[in-house]
C-alpha positions as CSV (number, residue, x, y, z in Angstrom):
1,X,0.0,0.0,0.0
2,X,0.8,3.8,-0.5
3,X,1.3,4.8,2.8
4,X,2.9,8.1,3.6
5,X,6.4,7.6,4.4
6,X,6.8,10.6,7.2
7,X,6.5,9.6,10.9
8,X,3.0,9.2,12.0
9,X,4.1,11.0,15.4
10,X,4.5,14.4,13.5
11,X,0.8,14.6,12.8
12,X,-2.7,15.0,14.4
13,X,-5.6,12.9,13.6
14,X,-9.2,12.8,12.9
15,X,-11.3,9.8,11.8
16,X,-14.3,10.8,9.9
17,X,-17.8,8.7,9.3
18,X,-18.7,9.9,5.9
19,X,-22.5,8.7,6.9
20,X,-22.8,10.5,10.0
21,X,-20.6,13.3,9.7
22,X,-19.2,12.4,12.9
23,X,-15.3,13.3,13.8
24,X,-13.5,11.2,16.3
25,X,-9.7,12.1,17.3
26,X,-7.3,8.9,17.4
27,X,-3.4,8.6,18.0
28,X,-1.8,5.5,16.8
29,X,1.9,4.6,16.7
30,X,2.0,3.6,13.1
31,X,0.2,3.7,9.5
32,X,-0.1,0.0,9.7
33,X,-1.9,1.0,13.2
34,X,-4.4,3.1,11.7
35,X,-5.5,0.5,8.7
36,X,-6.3,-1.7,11.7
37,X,-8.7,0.3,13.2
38,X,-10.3,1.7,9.9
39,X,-10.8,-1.6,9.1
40,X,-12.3,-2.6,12.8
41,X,-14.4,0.7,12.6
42,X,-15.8,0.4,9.2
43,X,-16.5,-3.1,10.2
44,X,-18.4,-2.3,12.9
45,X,-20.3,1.1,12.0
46,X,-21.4,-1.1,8.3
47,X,-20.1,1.0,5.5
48,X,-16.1,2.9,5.2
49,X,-14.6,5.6,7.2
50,X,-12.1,8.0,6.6
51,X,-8.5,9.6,8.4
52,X,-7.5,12.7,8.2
53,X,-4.7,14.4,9.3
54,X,-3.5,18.0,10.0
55,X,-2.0,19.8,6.8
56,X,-1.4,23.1,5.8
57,X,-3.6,26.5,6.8
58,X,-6.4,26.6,4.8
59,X,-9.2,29.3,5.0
60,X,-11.8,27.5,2.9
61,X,-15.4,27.2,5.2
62,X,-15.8,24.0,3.6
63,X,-13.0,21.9,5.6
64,X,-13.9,20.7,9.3
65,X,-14.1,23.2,11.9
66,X,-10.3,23.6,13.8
67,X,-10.2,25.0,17.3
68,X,-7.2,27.1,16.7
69,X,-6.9,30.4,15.5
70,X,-3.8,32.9,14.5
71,X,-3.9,36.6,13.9
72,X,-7.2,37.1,13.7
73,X,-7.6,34.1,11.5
74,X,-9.3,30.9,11.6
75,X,-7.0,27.8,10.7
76,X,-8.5,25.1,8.6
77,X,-5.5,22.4,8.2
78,X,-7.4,19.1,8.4
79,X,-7.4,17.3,4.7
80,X,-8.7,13.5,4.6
81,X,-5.5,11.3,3.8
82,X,-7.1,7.6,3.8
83,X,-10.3,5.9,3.3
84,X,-11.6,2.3,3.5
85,X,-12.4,0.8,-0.1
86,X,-13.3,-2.5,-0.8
87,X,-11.9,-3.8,2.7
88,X,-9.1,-2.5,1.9
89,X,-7.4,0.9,2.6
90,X,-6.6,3.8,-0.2
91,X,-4.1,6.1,1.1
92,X,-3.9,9.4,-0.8
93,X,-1.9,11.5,1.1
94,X,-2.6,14.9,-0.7
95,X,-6.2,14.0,-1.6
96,X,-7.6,17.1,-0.4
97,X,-10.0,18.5,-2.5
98,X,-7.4,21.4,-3.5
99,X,-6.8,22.2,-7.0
100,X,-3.0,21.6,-6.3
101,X,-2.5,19.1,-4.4
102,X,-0.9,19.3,-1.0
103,X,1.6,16.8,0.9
104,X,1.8,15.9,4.3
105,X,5.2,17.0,4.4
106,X,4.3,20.4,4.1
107,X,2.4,20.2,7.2
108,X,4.7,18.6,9.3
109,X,6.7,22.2,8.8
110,X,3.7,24.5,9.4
111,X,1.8,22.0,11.8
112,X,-0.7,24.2,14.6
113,X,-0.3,22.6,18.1
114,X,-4.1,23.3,19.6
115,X,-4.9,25.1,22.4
116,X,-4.4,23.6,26.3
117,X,-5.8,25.7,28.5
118,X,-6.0,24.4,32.7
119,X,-9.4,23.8,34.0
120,X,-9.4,26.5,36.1
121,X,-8.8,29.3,33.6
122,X,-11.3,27.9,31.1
123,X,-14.4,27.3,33.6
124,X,-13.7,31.5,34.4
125,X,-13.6,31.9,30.4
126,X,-17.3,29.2,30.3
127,X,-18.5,30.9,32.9
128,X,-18.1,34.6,31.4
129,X,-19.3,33.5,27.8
130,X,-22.7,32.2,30.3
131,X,-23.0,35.0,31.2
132,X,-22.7,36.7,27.9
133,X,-25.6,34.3,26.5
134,X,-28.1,33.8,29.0
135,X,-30.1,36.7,28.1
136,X,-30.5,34.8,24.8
137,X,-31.2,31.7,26.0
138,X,-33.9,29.4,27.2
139,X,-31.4,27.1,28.3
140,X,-27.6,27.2,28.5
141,X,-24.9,24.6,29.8
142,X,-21.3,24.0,29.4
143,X,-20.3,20.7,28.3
144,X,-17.2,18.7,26.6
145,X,-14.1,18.6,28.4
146,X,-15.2,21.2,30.7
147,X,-18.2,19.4,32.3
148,X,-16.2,16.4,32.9
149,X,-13.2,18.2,34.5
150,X,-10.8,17.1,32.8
151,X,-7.4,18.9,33.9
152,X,-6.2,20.4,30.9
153,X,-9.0,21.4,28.5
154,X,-8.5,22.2,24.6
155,X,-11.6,23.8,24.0
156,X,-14.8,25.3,26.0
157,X,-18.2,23.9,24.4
158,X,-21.9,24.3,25.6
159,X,-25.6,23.2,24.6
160,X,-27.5,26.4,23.8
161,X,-31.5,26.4,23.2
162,X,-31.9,30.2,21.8
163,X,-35.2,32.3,22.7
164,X,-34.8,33.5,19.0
165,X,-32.1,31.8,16.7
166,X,-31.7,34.6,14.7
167,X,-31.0,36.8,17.0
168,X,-28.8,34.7,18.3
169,X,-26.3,33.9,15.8
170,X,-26.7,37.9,14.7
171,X,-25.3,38.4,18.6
172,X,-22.4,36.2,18.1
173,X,-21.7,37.0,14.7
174,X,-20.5,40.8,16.3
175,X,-17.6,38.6,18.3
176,X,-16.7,36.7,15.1
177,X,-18.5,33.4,15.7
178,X,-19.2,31.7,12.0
179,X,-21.2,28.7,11.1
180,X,-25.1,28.0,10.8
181,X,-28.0,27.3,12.5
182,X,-26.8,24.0,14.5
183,X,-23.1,24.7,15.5
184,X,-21.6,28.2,16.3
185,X,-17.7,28.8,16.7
186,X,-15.8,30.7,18.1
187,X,-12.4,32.5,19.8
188,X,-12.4,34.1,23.2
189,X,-9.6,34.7,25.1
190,X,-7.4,32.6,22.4
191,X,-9.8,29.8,24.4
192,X,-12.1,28.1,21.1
193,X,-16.0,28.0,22.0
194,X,-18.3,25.7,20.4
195,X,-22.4,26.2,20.6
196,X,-24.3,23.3,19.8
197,X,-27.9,24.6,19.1
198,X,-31.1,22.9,20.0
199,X,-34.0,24.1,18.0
200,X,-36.8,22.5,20.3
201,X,-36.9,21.9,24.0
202,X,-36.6,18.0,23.6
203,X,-33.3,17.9,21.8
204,X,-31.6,19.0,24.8
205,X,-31.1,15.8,26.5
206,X,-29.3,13.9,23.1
207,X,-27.4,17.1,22.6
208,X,-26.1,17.3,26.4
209,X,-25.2,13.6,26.3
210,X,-23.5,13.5,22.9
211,X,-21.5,16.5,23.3
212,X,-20.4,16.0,27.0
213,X,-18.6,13.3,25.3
214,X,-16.0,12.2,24.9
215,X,-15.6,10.3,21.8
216,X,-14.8,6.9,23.3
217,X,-18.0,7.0,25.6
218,X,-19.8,8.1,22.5
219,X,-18.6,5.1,20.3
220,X,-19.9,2.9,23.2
221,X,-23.4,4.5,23.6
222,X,-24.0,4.3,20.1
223,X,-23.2,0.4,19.9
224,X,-25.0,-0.6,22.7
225,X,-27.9,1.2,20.7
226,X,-26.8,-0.2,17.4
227,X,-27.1,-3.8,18.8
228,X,-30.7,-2.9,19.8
229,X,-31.3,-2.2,15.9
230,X,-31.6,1.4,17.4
231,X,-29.7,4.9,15.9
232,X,-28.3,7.5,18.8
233,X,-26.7,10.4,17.4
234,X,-27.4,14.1,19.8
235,X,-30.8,14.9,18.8
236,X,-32.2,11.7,20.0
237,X,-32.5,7.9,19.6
238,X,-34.3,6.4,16.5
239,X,-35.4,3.0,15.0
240,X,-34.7,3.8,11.1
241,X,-36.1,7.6,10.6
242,X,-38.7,7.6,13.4
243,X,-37.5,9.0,16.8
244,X,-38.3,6.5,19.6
245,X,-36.8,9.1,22.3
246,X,-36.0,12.7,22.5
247,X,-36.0,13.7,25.6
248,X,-35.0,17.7,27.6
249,X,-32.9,15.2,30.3
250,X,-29.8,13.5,29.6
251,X,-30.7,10.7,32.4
252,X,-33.9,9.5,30.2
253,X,-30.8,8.3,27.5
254,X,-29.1,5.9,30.4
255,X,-32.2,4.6,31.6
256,X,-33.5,4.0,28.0
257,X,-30.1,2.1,26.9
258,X,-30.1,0.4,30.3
259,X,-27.1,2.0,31.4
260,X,-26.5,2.9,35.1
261,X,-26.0,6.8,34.7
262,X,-22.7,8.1,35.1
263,X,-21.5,11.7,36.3
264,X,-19.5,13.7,33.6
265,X,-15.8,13.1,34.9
266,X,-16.6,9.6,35.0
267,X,-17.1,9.8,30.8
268,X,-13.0,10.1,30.1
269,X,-12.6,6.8,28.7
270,X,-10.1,8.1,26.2
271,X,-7.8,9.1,29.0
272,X,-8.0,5.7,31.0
273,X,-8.1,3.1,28.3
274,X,-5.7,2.2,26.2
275,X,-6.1,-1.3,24.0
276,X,-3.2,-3.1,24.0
277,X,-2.4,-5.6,21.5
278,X,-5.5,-6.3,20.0
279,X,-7.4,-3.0,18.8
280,X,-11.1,-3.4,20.1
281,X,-13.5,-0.4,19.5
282,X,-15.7,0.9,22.2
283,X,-18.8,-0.4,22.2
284,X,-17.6,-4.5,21.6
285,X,-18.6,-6.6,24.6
286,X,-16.4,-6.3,27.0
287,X,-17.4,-2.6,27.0
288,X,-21.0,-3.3,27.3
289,X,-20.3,-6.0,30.3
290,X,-19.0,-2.7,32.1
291,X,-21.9,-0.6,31.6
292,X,-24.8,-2.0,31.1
293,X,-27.4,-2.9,33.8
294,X,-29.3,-5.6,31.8
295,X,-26.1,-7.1,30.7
């Protein structure tokens, strides 16, 4: 295979689901590392997801969201490098969409390191932003990182249910927000802010629980729904396109999945779990054994 022949230690990663739009971050130790799991992933979500790795600056709206931002500018350096294909992987290190293609050893010269901020310092920053948006809100709560107190925070992200959405995204807009009418971002106090915006009062509860996070817990909620033939994703749990809960609480998502509920800073699985030899995703049974009450 065409794998990229620079050190997979110089880069950051994101693994995409084309399907759901979802973005998880993963660190491996080597390319062959990385075909392993997008082979165990696409396996186990049903159809081929993608890596992609931090490249050069790149203002176009159209890339992924970046939490970083320099001189006033927003940085947009993530550019898919690999995807599944016929059970196999297709790496394309400069497939980036770019009329002149781009290779990953450019970025390993201009590479962005994100943000760490202490706990501390970013609840002040949450709490001030709160403060800002309350007036503007019918419901407001800091989640991510944040809520589950992790140390050392790269970003500050809350659930927001506007009393009018366009005045809303018209307030932030004047502090440089961008984005539409589901996610707003952000830069305050070089700290990046996230919104993640309810429309109706009984999104709240799939919105709080997806983006609390993190991504490891979230692989593992949505497999113990997938083995029900159920679909979570943060507006609510659904059997094909008919919503079978959507809910204002969180705690209505544990009891539904049979899960004992957990507090926030018990939700770091990324942190405290690290497979070994044999790469297992989230969500396989082991996983399931530890969490669920039925099981």
């Amino acid at each position: 295979m065409n794998r990229p022949t620079q050190d997979v230690e110089a880069f950051e990663f994101r693994m995409h689901d084309p399907v759901t739009d979802e973005w998880f971050h993963y660190r491996e130790s080597s390319w062959e590392a990385f075909e392993r799991i997008l082979l165990s992933v696409s396996q186990h979500r049903g159809h081929p997801m993608e890596l992609w790795a931090l490249s050069v600056y790149d203002s176009d709206p159209m890339e992924p969201e970046t939490p970083w931002m320099e001189e006033g500018r927003f940085l947009y350096p993530w550019k898919r490098i690999a995807r599944v294909e016929h059970s196999g992987i297709d790496w394309q290190p400069s497939m980036n969409g770019a009329d002149e293609p781009v290779s990953l050893g450019a970025a390993k010269k201009r590479r962005v390191k994100p943000t760490q901020m202490k706990l501390a310092k970013a609840e002040r920053i949450a709490k001030e932003v709160e403060e800002w948006l309350a007036p503007y809100s019918d419901f407001i709560m800091v989640v991510g990182s944040v809520r589950r107190q992790a140390p050392v925070v790269g970003d500050i992200e809350f659930v927001i249910l506007p009393r009018d959405l366009e005045e809303l995204l018209g307030i932030v807009s004047e502090e440089g927000f961008h984005g539409g009418e589901r996610k707003q971002m952000g830069v305050i106090d070089k700290m990046p802010i996230e919104l993640y915006i309810a429309h109706e009062r009984n999104e709240l509860g799939g919105l709080v629980f997806h983006a609390t996070g993190d991504f490891q817990w979230n692989i593992a909620m949505r497999s113990i729904a997938q083995r029900r033939g159920l679909k979570l994703n943060q507006y609510g749990i659904w059997r094909g396109e008919k919503a079978v809960l959507q809910s204002e609480d969180e705690k209505d998502f544990f009891k539904f999945l049979r899960v004992r509920y957990h507090e926030p800073e018990e939700r770091s699985l990324a942190r405290r779990v690290k497979p070994k030899k044999k790469v297992k995703m989230a969500g396989d049974d082991e996983w399931g054994q530890v969490w669920s009450e039925e099981e």
